[in-house]
C-alpha positions as CSV (number, residue, x, y, z in Angstrom):
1,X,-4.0,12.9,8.7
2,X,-5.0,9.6,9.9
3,X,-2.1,9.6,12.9
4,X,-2.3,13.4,13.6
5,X,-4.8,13.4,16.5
6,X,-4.5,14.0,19.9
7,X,-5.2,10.6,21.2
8,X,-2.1,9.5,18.6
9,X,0.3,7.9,20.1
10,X,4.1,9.7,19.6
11,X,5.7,8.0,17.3
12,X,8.5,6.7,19.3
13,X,8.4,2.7,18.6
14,X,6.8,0.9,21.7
15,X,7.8,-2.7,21.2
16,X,6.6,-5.6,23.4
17,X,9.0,-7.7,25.4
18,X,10.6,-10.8,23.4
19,X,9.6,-14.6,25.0
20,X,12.5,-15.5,26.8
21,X,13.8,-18.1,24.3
22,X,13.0,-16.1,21.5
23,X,10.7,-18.5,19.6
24,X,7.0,-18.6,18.2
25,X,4.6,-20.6,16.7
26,X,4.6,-17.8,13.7
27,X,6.4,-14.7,13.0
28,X,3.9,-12.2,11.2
29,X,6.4,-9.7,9.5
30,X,4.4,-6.1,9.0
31,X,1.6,-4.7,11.3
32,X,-0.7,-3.4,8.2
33,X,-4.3,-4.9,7.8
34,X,-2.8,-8.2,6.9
35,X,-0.4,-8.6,9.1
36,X,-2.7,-7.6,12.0
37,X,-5.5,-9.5,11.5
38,X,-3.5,-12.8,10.5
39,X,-1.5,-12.6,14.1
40,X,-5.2,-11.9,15.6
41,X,-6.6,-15.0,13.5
42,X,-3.3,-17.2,14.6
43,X,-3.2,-16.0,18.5
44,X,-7.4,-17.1,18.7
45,X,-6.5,-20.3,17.5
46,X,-4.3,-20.8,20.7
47,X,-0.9,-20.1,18.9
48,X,2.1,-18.2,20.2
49,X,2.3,-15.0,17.4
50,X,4.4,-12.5,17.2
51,X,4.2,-9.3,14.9
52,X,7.3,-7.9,13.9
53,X,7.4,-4.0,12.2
54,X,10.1,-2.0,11.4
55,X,8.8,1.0,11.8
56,X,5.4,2.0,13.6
57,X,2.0,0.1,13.3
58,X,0.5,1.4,10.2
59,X,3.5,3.3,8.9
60,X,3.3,1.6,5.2
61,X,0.0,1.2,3.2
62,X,-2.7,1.2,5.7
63,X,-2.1,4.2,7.6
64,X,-2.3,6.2,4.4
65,X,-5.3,4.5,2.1
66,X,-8.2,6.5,2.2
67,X,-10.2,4.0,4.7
68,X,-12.3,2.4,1.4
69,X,-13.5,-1.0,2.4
70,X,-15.7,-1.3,-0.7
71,X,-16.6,-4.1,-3.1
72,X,-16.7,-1.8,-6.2
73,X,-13.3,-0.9,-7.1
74,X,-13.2,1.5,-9.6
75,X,-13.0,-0.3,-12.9
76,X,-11.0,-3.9,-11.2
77,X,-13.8,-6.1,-11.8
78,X,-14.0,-5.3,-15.8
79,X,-10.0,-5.5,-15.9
80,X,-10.0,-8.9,-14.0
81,X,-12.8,-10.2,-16.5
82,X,-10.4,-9.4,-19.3
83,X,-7.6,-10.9,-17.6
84,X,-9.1,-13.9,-16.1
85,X,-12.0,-16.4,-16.6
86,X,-15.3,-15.5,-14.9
87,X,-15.0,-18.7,-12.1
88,X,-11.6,-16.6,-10.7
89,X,-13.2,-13.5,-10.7
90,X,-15.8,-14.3,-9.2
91,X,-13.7,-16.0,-6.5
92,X,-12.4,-12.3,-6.3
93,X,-15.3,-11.1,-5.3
94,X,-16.1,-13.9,-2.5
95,X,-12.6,-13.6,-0.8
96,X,-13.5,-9.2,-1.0
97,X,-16.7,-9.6,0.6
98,X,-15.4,-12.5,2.9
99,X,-12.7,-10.0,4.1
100,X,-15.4,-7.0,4.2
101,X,-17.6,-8.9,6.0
102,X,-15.1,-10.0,8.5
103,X,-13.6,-6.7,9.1
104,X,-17.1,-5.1,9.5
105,X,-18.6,-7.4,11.9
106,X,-14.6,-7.1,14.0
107,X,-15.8,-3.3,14.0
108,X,-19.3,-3.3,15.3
109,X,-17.9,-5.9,17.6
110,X,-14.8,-3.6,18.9
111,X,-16.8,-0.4,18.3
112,X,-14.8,0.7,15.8
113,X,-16.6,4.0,14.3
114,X,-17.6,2.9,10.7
115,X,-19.8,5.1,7.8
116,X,-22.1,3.4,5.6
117,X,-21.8,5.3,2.0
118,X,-22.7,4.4,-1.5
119,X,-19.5,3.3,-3.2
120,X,-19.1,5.0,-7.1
121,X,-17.3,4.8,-10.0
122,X,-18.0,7.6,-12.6
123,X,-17.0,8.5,-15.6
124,X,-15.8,12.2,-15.6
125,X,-16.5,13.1,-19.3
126,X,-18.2,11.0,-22.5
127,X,-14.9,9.5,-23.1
128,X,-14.8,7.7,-20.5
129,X,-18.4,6.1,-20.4
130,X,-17.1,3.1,-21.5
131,X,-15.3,1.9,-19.0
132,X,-17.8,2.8,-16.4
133,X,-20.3,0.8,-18.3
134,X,-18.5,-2.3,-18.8
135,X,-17.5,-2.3,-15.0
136,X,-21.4,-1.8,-14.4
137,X,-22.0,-4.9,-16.2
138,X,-19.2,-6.9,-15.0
139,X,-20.2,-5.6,-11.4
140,X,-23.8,-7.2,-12.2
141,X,-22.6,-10.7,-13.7
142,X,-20.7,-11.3,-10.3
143,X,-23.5,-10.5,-8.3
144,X,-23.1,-6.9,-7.3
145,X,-26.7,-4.8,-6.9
146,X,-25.0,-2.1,-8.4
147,X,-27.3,0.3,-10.5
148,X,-27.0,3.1,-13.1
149,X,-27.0,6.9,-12.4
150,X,-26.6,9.0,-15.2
151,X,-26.8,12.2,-12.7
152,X,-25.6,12.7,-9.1
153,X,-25.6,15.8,-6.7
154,X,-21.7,16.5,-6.9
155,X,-19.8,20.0,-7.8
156,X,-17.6,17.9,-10.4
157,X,-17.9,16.7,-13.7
158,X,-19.7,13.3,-14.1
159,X,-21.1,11.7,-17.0
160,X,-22.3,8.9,-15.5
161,X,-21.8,6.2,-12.7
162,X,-22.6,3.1,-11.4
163,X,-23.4,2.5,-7.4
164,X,-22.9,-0.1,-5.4
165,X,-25.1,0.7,-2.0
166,X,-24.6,0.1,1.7
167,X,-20.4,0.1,1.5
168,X,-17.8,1.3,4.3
169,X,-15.5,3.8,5.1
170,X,-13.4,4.2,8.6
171,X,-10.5,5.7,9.9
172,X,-7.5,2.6,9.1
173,X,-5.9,3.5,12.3
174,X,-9.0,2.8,14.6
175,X,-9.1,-0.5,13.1
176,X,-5.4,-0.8,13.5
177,X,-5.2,-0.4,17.0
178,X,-8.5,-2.5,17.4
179,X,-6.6,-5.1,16.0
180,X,-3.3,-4.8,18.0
181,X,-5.5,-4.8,21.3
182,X,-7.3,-7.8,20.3
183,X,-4.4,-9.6,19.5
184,X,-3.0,-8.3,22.7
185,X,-5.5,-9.8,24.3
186,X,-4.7,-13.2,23.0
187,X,-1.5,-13.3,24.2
188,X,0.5,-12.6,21.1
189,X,2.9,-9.5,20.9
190,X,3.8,-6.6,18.5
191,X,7.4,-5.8,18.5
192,X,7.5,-2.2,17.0
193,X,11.3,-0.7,15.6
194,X,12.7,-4.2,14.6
195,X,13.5,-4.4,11.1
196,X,13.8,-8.3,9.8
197,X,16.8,-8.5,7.9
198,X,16.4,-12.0,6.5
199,X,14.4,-16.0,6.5
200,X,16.5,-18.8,6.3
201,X,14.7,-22.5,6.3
202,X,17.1,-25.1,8.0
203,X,14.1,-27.2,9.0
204,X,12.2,-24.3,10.7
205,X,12.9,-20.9,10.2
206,X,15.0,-18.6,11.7
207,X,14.1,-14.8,11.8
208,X,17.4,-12.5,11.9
209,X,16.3,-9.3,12.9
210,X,18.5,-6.1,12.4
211,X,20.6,-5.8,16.0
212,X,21.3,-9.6,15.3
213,X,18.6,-11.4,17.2
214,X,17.4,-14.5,15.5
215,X,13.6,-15.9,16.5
216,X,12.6,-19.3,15.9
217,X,9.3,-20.2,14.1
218,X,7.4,-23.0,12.9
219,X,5.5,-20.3,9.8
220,X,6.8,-16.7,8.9
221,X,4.4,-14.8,7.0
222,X,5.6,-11.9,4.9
223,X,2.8,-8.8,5.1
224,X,4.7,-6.4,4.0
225,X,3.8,-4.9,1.1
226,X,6.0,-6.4,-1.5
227,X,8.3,-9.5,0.1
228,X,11.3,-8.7,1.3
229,X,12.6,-11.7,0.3
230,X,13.6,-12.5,-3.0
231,X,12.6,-15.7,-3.8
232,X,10.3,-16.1,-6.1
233,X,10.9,-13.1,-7.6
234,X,7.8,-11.4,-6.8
235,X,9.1,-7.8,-6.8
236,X,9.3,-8.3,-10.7
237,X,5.8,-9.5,-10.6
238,X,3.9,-6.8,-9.1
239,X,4.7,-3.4,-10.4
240,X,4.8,-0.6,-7.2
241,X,2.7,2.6,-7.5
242,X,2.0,5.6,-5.8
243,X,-0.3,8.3,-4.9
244,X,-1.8,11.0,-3.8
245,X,-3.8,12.3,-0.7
246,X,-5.2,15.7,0.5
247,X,-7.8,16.7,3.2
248,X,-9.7,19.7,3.4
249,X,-11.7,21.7,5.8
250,X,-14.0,24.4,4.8
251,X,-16.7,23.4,2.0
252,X,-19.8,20.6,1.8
253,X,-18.7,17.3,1.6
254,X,-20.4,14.4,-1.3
255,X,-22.1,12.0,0.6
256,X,-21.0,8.9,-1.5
257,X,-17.0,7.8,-1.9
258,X,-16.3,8.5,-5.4
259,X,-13.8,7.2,-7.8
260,X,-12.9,8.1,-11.5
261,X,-12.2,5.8,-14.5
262,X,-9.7,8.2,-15.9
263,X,-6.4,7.7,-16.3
264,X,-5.2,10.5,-13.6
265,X,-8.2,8.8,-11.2
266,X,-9.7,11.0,-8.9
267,X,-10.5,9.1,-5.2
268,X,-13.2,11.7,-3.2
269,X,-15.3,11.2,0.1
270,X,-15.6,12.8,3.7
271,X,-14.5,12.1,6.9
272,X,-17.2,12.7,10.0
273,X,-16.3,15.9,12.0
274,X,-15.6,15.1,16.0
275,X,-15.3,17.2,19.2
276,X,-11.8,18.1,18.0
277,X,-11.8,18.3,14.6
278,X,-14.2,20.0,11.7
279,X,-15.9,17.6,9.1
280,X,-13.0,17.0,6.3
281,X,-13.0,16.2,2.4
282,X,-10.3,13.5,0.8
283,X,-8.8,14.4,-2.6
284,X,-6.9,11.9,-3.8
285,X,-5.2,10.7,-7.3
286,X,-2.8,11.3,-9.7
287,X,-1.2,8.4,-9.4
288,X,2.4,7.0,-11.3
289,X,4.5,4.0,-11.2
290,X,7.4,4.4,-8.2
291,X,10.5,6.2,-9.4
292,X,9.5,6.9,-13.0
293,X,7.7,11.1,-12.6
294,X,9.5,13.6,-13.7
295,X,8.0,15.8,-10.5
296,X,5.7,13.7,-7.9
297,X,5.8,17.6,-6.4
298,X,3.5,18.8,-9.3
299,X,0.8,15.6,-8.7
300,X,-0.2,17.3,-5.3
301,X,-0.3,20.4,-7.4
302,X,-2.6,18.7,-9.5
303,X,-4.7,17.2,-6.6
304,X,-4.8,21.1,-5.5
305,X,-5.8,22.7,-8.4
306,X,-8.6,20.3,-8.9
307,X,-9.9,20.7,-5.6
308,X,-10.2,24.1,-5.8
309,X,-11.6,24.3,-9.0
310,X,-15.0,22.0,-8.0
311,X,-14.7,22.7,-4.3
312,X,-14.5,26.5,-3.7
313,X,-13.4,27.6,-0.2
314,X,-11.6,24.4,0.7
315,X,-8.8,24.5,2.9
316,X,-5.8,22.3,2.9
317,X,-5.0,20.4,6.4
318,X,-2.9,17.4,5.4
319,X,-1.1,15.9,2.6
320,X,0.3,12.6,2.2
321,X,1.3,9.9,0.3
322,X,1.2,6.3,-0.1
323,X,2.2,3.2,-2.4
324,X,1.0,-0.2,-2.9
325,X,1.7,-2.8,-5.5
326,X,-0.1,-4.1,-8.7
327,X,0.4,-8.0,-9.8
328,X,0.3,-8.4,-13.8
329,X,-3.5,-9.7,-14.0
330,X,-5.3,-8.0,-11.1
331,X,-5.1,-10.8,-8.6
332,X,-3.1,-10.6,-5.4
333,X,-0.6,-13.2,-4.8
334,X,-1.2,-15.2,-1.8
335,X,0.7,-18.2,-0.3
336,X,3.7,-20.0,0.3
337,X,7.1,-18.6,-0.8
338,X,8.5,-20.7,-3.1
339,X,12.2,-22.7,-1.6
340,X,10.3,-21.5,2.1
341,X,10.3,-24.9,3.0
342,X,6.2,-24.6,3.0
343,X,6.4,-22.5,5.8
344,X,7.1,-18.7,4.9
345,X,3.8,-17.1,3.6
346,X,3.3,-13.9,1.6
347,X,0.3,-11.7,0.7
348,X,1.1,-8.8,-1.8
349,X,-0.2,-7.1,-5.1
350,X,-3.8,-5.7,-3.3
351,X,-3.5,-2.7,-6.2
352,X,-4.5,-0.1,-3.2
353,X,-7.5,-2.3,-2.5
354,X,-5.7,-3.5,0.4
355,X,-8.5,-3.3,3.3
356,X,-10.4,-6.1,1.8
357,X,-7.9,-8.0,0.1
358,X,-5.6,-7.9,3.2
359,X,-7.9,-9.1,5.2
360,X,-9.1,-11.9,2.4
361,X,-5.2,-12.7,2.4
362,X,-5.0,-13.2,6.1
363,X,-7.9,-15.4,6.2
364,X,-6.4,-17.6,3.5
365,X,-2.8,-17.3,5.1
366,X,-4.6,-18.2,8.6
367,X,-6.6,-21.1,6.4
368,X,-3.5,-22.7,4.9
369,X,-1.7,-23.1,8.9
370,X,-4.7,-24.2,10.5
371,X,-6.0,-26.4,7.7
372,X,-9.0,-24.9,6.7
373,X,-8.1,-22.8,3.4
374,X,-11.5,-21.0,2.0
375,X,-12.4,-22.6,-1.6
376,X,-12.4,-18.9,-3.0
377,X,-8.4,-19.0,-2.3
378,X,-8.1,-22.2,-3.7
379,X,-9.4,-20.6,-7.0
380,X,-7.4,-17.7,-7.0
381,X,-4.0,-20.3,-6.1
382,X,-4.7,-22.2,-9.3
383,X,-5.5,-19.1,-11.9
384,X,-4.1,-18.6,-15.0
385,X,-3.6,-15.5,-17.0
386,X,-4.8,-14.3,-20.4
387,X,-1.4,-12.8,-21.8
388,X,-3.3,-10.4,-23.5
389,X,-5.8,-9.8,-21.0
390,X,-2.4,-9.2,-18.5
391,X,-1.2,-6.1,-20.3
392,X,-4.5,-4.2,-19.8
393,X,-3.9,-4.2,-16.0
394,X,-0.1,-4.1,-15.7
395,X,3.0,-3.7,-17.3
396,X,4.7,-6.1,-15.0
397,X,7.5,-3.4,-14.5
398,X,7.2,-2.4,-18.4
399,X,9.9,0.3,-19.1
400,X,11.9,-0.4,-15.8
401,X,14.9,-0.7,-17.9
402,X,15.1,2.9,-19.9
403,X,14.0,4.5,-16.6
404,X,16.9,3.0,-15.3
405,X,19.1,4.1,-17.9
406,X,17.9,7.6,-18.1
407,X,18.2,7.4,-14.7
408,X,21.8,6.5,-14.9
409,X,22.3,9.3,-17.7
410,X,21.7,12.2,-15.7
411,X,24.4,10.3,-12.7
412,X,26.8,10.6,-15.3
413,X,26.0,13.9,-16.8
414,X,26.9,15.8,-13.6
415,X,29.1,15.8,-10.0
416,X,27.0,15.4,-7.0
417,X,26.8,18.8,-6.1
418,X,24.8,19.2,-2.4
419,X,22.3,21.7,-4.2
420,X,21.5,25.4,-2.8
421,X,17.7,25.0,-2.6
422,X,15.9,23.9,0.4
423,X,14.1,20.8,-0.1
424,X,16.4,19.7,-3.5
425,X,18.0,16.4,-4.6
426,X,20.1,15.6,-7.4
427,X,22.1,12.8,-8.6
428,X,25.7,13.2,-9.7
429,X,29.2,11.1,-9.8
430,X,31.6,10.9,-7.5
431,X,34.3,8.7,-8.9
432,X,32.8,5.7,-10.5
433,X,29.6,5.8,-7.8
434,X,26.4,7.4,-8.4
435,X,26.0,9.6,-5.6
436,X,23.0,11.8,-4.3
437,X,22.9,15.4,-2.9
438,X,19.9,16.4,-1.0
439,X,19.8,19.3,1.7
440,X,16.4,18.8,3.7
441,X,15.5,21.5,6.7
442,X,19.3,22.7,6.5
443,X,20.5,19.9,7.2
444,X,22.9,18.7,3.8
445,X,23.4,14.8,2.6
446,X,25.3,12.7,0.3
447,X,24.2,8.9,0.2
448,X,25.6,6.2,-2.6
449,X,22.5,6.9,-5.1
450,X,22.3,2.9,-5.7
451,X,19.3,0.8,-4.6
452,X,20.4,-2.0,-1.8
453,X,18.0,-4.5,-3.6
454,X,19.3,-4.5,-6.6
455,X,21.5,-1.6,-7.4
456,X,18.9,0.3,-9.1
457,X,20.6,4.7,-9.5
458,X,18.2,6.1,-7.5
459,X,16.4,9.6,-8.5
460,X,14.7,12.4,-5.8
461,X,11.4,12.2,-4.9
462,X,10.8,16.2,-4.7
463,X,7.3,15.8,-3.2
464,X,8.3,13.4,-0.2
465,X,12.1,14.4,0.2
466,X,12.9,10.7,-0.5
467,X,15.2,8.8,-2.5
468,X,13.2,6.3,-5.2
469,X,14.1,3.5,-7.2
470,X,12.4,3.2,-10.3
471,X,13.3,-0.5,-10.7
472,X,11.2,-2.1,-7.9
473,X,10.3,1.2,-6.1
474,X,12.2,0.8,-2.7
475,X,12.6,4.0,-1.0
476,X,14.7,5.7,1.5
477,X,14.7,8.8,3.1
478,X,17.0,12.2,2.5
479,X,19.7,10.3,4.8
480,X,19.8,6.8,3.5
481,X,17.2,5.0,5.9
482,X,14.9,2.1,4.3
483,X,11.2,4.1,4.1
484,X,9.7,1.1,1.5
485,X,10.9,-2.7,0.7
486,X,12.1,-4.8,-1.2
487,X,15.2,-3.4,0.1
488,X,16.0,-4.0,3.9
489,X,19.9,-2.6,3.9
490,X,19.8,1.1,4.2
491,X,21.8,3.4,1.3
492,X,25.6,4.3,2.2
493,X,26.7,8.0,3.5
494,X,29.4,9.6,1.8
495,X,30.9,12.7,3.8
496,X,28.6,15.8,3.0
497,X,31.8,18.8,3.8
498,X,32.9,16.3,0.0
499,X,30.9,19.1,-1.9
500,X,32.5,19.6,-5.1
């Protein structure tokens, strides 16, 4: 919804021109929130940045969150506290309202269009008072005014809440393209279409960029949702999720930006009307661990049906998707890469609380190059987590292994038939090679059904027309090109006329 506008730019990459010997002070890979505002944070300081995205600004994360920039995160704070002692999370909360602050004061400054709401986590039935209750107090001992409703004016079950006033919503892509201008502005550059392919430290980096160009850099810093590099193994460490978006015209919009403790969360709040568009309602949820749904399909169905059980009249205008990724105690990891040499950075594991976070990463990131790290990151460097308290949050890629097998079962069970139905994947054998059949908008497919990061069998994403790993949740689309890291390498085409 967010790029579907008519002042959108097409979607055609616009890249800026290269320096002519190719080199920077810092290469930011990824033009999200993080990656943004670290190049803008860099280029101020007087150095020579460049931003490097594969796709289109805001293509991953950003451009699909629903535009939260909110202190109270559902029930995060009560799930750190179990995880972590009460110095880190607190730290949590300074580098979140560090990065809120930042990014609200770049707004007013830019005039970026921003909406001042009461942030709200309910519980949707008894059952889950709870939870609400022990984020209320956990909210309070880190120094959140939040306070207690057991009522509030909405059409959908609630059992009770607690309210954080005074938080922010936008749309991400203003603040996006905010961000590139400033940058701009500068002097450093946004290369749009280029795909980095791989780091290597021989003193400084080197940047090898998919048509073969290699930049030079004294720092790289990796904001691309989960590193695309492998060191440090951080794609086993944060766990990828996705989910759910819809937007609605039609019916009377909450005034707060609501968010459920239960399991299947439901995300709700409005987005302002304009002179070319009506006042809309987000719906979102239903979220699942990459890969490992038996239908992501039928979690828009259930996103649907819930709207239009507590929101009569509403009318679907857009649905989407997105994924971020969940580190094993609640805390993003943000730093140096380990065997980078001290100079490749990386920022992932924001749990889809990415607008402040992101921006709390870049300002630590932008700390550690310029010498002047914020304390709160210096906490959150040295934590360490409560076993116990870790498998509340995350199951640090728990069950990756039968998905994988089951995943592998139904390869074997069957020959990769191109199926008859619009819109269908499936994953068969051809030979000794998993291989998937997809046929999207007529057009039919067979790709090598194995995961370019680590050989994970893929399995058909029937909701985005996509194929998913369920081992570190890379994704590609219907033909085999890279939609979501850690892979880089897109999947292998076998002949489609093969159809057995």
């Amino acid at each position: 919804m967010w790029t579907d506008r008519p002042d959108s730019p097409d979607q055609t990459p616009n890249p800026d021109l290269f320096p002519e010997d190719d080199r920077f002070d810092d290469v930011v890979v990824g033009a999200g929130i993080t990656g943004l505002t670290v190049g803008l944070l860099l280029a101020r300081a007087g150095r020579r940045v460049g931003v490097v995205e594969a796709r289109r600004m805001g293509s991953g994360t950003t451009g699909r969150t629903t535009g939260k920039l909110s202190l109270l995160q559902g029930i995060r704070l009560s799930q750190i506290l179990g995880a972590q002692s009460h110095h880190v999370a607190q730290a949590y909360v300074d580098a979140n309202r560090e990065g809120q602050q930042w990014l609200l004061g770049f707004c007013t400054e830019h005039d970026v269009p921003v909406q001042t709401r009461d942030a709200v986590t309910y519980a949707s039935a008894d059952s889950e008072l709870a939870k609400v209750r022990e984020e209320h107090e956990a909210a309070r001992s880190l120094g959140l005014d939040v306070r207690w409703a057991d009522r509030l004016d909405v059409p959908f079950p609630l059992a009770g809440a607690t309210v954080l006033a005074d938080q922010v919503q936008f749309d991400p892509m203003d603040v996006l393209g905010a961000l590139a201008a400033q940058l701009r502005s500068h002097g450093g550059t946004v290369h749009e279409g280029r795909r980095v392919m791989g780091v290597s430290v021989r003193g400084t980096p080197e940047i090898t960029l998919d048509d073969g160009r290699v930049l030079g850099a004294e720092n790289v810093v990796l904001a691309t949702g989960v590193p695309t590099l492998d060191r440090g193994l951080y794609f086993a460490k944060v766990e990828p999720k996705r989910s759910y978006l819809l937007a609605f015209e039609g019916v009377e919009i909450p005034p707060g930006m609501y968010l459920s403790a239960a399991s299947s969360s439901r995300s709700i709040r409005g987005v302002p009307g304009d002179a070319t568009s009506a006042p809309r309602l987000l719906v979102g949820g239903a979220g699942h661990v990459v890969g490992r749904t038996e239908s992501e399909l039928s979690r828009v169905h259930e996103l649907r049906e819930w709207t239009a059980r507590y929101f009569d009249g509403a009318v679907e205008t857009h649905t989407w998707s997105a994924q971020d990724y969940a580190s094993h105690d609640g805390i993003p990891f943000v730093g140096k890469l380990p065997r980078g040499g001290g100079r490749i950075h990386l920022a992932t594991g924001y749990d889809k609380w990415g607008l402040t976070n992101g921006v709390a990463a870049a300002r630590s990131i932008a700390g550690q190059i310029l010498g002047s790290t914020p304390s709160w990151a210096k906490v959150l460097g040295r934590r360490i987590t409560r076993p116990s308290g870790a498998a509340r949050i995350a199951g640090l890629n728990g069950g990756v292994g039968l998905a994988a097998a089951r995943s592998l079962a139904r390869a074997e069970s069957s020959t990769a038939r191109v199926p008859a139905a619009e819109g269908a994947g499936t994953v068969g054998r051809d030979g000794l090679l998993p291989v998937g059949a997809s046929r999207v908008e007529g057009r039919t497919c067979r790709v090598v059904a194995l995961c370019t990061h680590l050989g994970g069998t893929l399995r058909w994403n029937d909701a985005e027309k996509s194929w998913d790993c369920p081992l570190h949740g890379s994704r590609f689309s219907a033909s085999g090109e890279v939609l979501e890291g850690p892979a880089t390498k897109a999947l292998a085409r076998r002949d489609a006329s093969r159809e057995a």
